[in-house]
N, C-alpha and C positions, 0 to 999 in steps of 0.2 A: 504493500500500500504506500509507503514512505516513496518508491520511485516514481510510482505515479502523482502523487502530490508532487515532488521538485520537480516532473519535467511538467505538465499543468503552473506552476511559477515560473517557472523559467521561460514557458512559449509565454506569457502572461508578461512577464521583464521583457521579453523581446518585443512585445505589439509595444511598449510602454515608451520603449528607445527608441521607435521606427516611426515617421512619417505619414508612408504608402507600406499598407499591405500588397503583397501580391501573390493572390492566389490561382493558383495550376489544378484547376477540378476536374478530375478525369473521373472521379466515381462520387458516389456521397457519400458523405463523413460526418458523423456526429462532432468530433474535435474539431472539423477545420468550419464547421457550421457556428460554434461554441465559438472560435478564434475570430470570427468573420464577425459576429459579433459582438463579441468584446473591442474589438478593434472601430467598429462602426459605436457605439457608444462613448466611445474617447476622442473623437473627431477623428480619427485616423483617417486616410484616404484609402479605401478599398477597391483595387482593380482587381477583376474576376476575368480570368482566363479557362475557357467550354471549349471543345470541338465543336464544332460546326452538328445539328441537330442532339445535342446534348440533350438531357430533360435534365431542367436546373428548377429546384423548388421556388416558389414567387419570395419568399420570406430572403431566400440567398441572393436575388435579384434584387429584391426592394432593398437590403441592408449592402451592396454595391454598387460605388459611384461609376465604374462605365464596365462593358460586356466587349470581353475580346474573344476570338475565334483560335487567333495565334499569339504565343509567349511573345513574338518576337513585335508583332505590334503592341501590345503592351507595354513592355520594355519602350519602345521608340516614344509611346506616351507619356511614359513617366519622365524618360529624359523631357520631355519637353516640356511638362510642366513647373518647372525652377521650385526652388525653395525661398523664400526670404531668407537673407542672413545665410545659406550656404555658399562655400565658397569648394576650389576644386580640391580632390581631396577627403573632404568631409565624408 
């Protein structure tokens, strides 16, 4: 039980230090639904990456700010949405 409590804190310290989530949903998952989340609750920014006809619950759509088909436009999104106050590096 103790392992699953520190890594539950520890994915929990990671949304806390991070910006953008960015999730890779190839199946569903009670954790990454949990993490999605928690992360949409703290302002985080939530980009959700599906394959192309996925069935993605509405609750995992409504609590994500945009829906990508490919990691790699995701990716290209985040870079281009800037941070304040980051610099290169960071």
């Amino acid at each position: 039980m103790d392992g699953m409590i520190d890594m539950v804190e520890n994915d929990k310290a990671d949304i806390d230090a991070c910006d953008v989530v960015l999730v890779n949903f190839v199946k569903p998952s009670v954790g990454t639904s949990m993490e999605v989340l928690y992360a949409w609750e703290r302002g985080k920014k939530v980009i959700l990456v599906a394959p192309q006809n996925t069935i993605i619950s509405p609750w995992l759509v409504y609590h994500s700010h945009h829906l990508f088909h490919r990691v790699e436009d995701a990716v290209t999104h985040i870079n281009r949405m800037g941070f304040e106050g980051m610099t290169e590096g960071d």
